[in-house]
C-alpha positions in Angstrom: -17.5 -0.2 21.5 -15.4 1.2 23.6 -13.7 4.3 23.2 -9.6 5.0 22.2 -9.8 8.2 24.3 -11.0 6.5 27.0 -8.0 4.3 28.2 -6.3 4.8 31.5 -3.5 7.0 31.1 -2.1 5.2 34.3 -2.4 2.1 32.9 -0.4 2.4 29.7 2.0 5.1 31.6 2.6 1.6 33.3 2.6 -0.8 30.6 5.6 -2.5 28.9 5.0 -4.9 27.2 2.6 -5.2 23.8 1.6 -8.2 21.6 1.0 -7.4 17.5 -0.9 -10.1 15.7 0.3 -10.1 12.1 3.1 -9.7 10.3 1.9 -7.5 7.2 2.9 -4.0 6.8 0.3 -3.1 9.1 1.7 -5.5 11.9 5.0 -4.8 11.7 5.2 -1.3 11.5 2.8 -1.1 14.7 5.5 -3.2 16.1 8.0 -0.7 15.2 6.2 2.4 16.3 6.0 0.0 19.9 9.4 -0.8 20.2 10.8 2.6 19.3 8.3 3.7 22.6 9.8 1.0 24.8 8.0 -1.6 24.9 9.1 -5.6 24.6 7.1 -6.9 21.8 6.2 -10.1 20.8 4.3 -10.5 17.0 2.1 -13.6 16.0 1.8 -14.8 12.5 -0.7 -17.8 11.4 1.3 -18.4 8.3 5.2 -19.6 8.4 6.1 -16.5 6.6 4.0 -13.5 5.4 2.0 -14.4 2.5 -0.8 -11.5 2.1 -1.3 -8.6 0.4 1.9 -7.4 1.8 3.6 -8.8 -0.3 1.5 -9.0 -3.3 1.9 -5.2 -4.3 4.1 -3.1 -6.6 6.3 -2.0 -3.8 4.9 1.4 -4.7 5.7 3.9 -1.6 3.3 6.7 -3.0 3.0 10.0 -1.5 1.6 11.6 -4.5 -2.1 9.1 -4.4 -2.3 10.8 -0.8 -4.6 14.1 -1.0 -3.2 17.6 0.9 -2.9 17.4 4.6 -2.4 15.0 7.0 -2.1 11.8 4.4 0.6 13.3 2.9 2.0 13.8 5.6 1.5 10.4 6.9 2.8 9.0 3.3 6.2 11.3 4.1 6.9 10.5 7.1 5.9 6.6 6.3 8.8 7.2 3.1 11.5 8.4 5.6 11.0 5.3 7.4 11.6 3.2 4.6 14.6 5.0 3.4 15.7 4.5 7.2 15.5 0.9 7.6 16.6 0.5 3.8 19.7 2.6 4.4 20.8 -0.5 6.8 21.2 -2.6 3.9 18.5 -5.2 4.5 16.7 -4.3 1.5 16.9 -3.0 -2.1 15.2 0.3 -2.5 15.1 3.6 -5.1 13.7 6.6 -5.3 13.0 6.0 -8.4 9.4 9.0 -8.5 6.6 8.5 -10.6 5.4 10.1 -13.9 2.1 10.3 -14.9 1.6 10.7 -19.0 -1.0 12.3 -20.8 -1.7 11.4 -24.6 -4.5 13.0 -24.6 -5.5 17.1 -24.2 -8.0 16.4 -21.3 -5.2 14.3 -19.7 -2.9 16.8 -20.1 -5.2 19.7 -18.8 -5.7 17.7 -15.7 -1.9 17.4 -15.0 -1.5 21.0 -15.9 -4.8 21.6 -13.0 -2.7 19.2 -10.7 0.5 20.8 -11.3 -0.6 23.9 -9.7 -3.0 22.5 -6.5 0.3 20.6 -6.0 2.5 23.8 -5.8 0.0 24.8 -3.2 0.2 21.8 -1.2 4.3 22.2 -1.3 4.7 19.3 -3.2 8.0 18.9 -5.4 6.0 18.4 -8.9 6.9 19.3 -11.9 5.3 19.1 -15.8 8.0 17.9 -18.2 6.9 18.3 -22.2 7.8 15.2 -24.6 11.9 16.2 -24.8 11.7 16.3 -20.9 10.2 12.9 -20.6 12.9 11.1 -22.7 15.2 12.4 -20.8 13.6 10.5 -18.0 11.9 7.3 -18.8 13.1 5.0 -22.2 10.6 3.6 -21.4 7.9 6.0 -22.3 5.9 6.2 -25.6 7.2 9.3 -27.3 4.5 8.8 -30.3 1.6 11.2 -29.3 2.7 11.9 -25.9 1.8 15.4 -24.6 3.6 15.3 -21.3 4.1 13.6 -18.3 3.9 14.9 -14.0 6.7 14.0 -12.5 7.2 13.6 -8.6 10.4 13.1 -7.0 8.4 11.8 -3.8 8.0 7.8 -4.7 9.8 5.0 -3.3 10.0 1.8 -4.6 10.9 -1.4 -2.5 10.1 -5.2 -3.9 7.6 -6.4 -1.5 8.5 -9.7 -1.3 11.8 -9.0 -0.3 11.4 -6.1 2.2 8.3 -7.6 3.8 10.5 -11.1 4.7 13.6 -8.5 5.7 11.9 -6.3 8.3 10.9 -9.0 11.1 15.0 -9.7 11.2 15.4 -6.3 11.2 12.8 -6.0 13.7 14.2 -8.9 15.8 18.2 -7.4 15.7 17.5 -3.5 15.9 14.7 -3.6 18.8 14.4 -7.3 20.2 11.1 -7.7 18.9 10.5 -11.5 19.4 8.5 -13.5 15.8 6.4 -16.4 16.6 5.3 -18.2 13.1 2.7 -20.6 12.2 0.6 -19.6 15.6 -2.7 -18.4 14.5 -4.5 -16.4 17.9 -8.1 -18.5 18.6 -9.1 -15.5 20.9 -8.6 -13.0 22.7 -9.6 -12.0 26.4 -8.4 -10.0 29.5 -5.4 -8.9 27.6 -4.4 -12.9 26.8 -4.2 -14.2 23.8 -4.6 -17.5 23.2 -3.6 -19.8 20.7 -5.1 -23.0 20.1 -5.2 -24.9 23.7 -2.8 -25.4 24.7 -0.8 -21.3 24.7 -1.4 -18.4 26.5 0.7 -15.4 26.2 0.2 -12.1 28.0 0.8 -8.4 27.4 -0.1 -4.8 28.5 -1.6 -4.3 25.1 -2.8 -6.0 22.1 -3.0 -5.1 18.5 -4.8 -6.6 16.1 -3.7 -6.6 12.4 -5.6 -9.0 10.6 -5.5 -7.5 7.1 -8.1 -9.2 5.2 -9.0 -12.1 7.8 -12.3 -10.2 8.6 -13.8 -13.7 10.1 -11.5 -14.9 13.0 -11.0 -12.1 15.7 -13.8 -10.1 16.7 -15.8 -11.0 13.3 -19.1 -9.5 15.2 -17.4 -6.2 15.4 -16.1 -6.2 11.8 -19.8 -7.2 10.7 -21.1 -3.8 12.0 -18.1 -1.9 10.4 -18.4 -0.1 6.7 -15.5 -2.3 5.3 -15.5 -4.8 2.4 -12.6 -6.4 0.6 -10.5 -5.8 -2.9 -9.0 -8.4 -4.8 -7.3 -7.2 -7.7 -4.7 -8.9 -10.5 -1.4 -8.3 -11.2 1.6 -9.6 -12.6 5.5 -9.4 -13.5 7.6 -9.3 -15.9 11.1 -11.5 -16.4 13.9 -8.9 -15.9 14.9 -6.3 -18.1 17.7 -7.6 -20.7 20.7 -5.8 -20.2 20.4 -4.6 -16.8 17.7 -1.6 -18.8 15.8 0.2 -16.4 12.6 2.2 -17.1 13.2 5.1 -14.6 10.3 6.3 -12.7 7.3 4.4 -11.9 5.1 4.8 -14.9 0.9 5.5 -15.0 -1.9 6.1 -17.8 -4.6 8.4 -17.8 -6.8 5.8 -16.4 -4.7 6.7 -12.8 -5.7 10.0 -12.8 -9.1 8.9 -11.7 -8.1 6.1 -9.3 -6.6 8.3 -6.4 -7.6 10.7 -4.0 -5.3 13.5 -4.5 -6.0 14.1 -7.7 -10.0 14.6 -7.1 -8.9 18.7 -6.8 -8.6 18.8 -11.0 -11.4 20.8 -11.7 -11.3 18.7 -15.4 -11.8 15.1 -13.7 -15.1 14.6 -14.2 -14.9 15.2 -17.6 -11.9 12.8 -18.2 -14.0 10.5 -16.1 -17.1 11.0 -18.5 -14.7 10.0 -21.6 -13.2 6.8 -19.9 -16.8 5.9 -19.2 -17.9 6.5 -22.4 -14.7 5.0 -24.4 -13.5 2.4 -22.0 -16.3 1.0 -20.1 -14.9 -2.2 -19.7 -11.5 -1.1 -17.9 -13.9 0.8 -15.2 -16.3 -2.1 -14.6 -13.3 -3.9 -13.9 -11.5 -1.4 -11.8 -8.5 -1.7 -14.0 -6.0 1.2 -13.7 -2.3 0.8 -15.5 0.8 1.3 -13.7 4.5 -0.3 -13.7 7.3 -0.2 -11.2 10.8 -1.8 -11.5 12.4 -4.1 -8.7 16.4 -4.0 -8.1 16.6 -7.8 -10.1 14.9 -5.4 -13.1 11.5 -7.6 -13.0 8.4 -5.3 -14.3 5.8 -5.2 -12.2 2.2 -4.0 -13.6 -1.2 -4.2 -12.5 -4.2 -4.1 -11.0 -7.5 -4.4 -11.0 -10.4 -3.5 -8.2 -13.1 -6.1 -7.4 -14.9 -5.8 -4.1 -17.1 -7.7 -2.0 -16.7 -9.5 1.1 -16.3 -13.0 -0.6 -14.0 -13.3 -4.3 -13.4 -16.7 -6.2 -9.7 -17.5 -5.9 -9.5 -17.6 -9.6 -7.5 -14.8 -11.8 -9.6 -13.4 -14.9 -7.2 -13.9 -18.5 -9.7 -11.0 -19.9 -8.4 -8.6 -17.3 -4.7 -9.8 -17.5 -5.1 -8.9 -21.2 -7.0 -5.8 -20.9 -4.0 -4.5 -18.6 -1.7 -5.1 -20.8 -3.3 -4.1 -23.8 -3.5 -0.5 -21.9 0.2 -1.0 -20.7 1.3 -0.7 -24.7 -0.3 2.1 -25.2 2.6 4.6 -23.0 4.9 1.9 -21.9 7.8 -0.1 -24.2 10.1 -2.6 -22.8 13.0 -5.2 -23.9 11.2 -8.1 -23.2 7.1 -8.7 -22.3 7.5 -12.1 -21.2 5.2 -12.7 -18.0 7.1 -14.4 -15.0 4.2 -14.4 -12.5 0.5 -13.9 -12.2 -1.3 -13.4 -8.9 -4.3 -12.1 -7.3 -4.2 -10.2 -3.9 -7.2 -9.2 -1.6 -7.1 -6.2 0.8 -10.1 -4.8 3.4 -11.2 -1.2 2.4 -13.6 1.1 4.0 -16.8 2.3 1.9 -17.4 5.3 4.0 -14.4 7.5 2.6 -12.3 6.9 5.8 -8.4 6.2 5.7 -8.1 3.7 8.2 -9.7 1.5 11.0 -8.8 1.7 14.7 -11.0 0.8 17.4 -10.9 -1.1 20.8 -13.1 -4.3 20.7 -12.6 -4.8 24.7 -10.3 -3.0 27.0 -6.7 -2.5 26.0 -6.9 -4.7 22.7 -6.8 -2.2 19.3 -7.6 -3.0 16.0 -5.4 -1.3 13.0 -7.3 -2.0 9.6 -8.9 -1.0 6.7 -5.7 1.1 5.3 -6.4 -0.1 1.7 -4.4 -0.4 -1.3 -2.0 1.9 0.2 -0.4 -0.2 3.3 3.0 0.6 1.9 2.8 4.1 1.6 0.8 4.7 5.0 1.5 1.8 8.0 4.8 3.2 9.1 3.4 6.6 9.7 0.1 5.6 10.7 1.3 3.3 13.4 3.5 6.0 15.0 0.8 8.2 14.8 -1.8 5.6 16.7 1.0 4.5 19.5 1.7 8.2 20.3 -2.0 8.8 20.7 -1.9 6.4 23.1 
C-alpha cells in the first residue's frame, strides 16, 4: 500500500480542493483541519443526517483516558477546539472535569499512584478526601467513599446536538459544501463516484467511514488489525429541578478501562480483584460512568463487545448490570430511563491510536480512533493535514 510520505509535495503544494466522505467526528473535523489550510471542501454523507457512533456517546471530551505524550496532547489541543467552535454559540458545552471515586483501599492507592505520574506528566489533578468531594459532586455516594481524582481537563458536549451543529458551522465559517443521502460506490483517479449517474472531483480524498468496514476499499481493511465495538448505553429523563451532578462521574471498574492509567504500579492487582469479584462486568466489558447534558439528561454506559459482525439487539442483563454498578457511587433525583441504544465503533487490536493509510494515490483513509473520537478527531485531523 502505498506510502503517506511518499506523495508529491508538488502536487498537494498545488492542490485546492479536497473531498471528506463522512460526516462523523472523524469526517468533519478532517474537513475542518482542510478548510482551515485553504482548501474548498465538499463532505459526502450516505445517511440524511449523521446517525453513527458520533452521536451515540456520552459527549465525554476526555483528556485524562489519554496516556503522557503525544495523546494528550492531541486530546488538548482536540478540547480547545471544541471550546472554540462552542464559544460561537452553536452548541451547549461545560467544562464540567471528571472525578474518579474510590470505595475501596486498592482503588484509592491507585488514584493516590495516578496522582503523582500525573504531576509528572503536567497534568492539573488533584486527590480530594470525602469533605472535598461533597463539595463537588451531590451526586456522589458519601457512605464508604475514600476519595475521588479530580481533573479539571474534561469537556462535555451532547453528541447529538453538536454533531448536527458543526456541518452548519462548517458550511457558514469556512464554506465547506454538505451533500446528504449520497453514499460514494467507489473511488478511482481522485473521482468519487456515486451511484451512476455522479462524479465529483477533487485534489484529495478522505475517507471516514467509521464502522462501514465493507464498502470502500473492504480488501484493504481485510488485511488491517481492526475489529468493531458495540457497546450499550442509555439516558436518563432530566434532572428535577434544574439539579446537576457536577463533574463527570466513574467507578473503580474505569480505572482499568483506559490507557493512562496503566502507569499505577497497583493495577494489576485491582484488576486481579475485579476478576475475581466481578467476573461478569469484565466478560461483558462493562465499565460505569455518567455525564450530564445542558437539558440535565444523565447519560451512563457502556459496555465493550467486539467482533467484526454484532446482533442489532441490546442485552437487558447488561443494562441492569450497569446500573446496578451506577448505585453503588452515584445518587440522582430521578432514575427513570428515557433512551436505550447500542453504538458500534472500529478499533485496532494491535495497541495503535489510529488508522491512516493511502489505498491508491492521493485518496487517505482516517479510522480506527476508537471509543475516543470525541476527545481525539479534532487534533488528530490537524495533525494528519499538516503532515501532508
Amino acid at each position: 500500500m502505498p506510502d503517506k510520505k511518499n506523495i508529491s509535495n508538488r502536487k498537494f503544494m498545488q492542490s485546492r480542493s479536497a473531498i471528506v466522505i463522512g460526516a462523523g467526528i472523524v469526517g468533519l473535523a478532517t474537513a475542518r483541519a482542510l478548510a482551515v489550510r485553504g482548501f474548498s471542501v465538499k463532505v459526502f454523507e450516505r445517511s440524511e443526517k449523521a446517525v453513527g457512533a458520533s452521536i451515540r456517546n456520552f459527549g465525554m471530551i476526555w483528556p485524562i483516558g489519554q496516556p503522557g505524550g503525544k495523546m494528550y496532547e492531541r486530546a488538548i489541543r482536540s478540547r480547545e477546539i471544541w471550546k472554540e467552535i462552542a464559544a460561537t454559540g452553536n452548541f451547549w458545552h461545560e467544562p464540567a472535569g471528571s472525578l474518579h471515586l474510590a470505595y475501596k483501599p486498592d482503588e484509592w492507592q491507585v488514584l493516590q499512584e495516578l496522582l503523582e505520574q500525573f504531576h509528572k506528566e503536567g497534568r492539573a489533578v488533584k486527590l480530594l478526601d470525602k469533605k472535598a468531594v461533597a463539595s463537588v459532586s451531590a451526586a456522589a455516594i458519601p457512605d464508604g467513599l475514600l476519595g475521588g481524582l479530580y481533573s479539571g481537563d474534561e469537556l462535555i458536549v451532547d453528541p447529538r446536538e453538536a454533531i448536527a451543529a458543526l456541518p452548519g458551522w462548517l458550511a457558514e465559517r469556512h464554506h465547506v459544501e454538505f451533500f446528504w443521502g449520497k453514499c460514494v460506490s467507489y473511488i478511482s483517479d481522485q473521482v468519487v463516484y456515486i451511484g451512476m449517474e455522479e462524479e465529483y472531483e477533487a485534489d484529495l480524498v478522505f475517507v471516514c467511514n467509521g464502522a462501514d468496514l465493507e464498502t470502500l476499499y473492504p480488501e484493504n481493511f481485510s488485511q488491517l488489525p481492526v475489529t468493531k465495538c458495540k457497546l450499550q448505553m442509555m439516558r436518563l429523563i432530566p434532572q428535577p429541578g434544574d439539579w446537576r451532578i457536577g463533574p463527570a462521574l466513574c467507578g473503580g471498574l474505569s480505572l482499568i478501562h483506559y490507557n493512562s492509567f496503566k502507569t499505577a504500579a497497583s493495577l494489576p492487582a485491582l484488576k486481579q480483584r475485579y476478576t475475581e469479584e466481578l467476573a461478569g462486568y469484565l466478560e461483558w466489558g462493562i465499565h460505569v460512568m455518567v455525564a450530564q447534558n445542558g437539558r440535565g439528561e444523565l447519560t451512563i454506559g457502556d459496555s465493550h463487545e467486539y467482533g467484526l459482525t454484532h446482533d442489532p439487539f441490546d442485552r437487558q442483563c447488561i443494562n441492569k448490570m450497569i446500573l446496578d454498578y451506577l448505585r453503588t457511587f452515584a445518587r440522582f433525583r430521578d432514575w427513570s430511563v428515557a433512551e436505550t441504544w447500542n453504538g458500534v465503533y472500529t478499533k485496532l487490536t494491535d495497541g495503535e491510536a489510529d488508522l491512516f493509510f493511502s489505498p491508491e494515490p492521493f485518496v487517505y483513509v482516517i479510522n480506527g480512533v476508537g471509543g475516543a473520537g470525541m476527545t481525539l478527531s479534532f487534533g488528530l485531523a490537524e495533525e494528519l493535514v499538516a503532515g501532508l
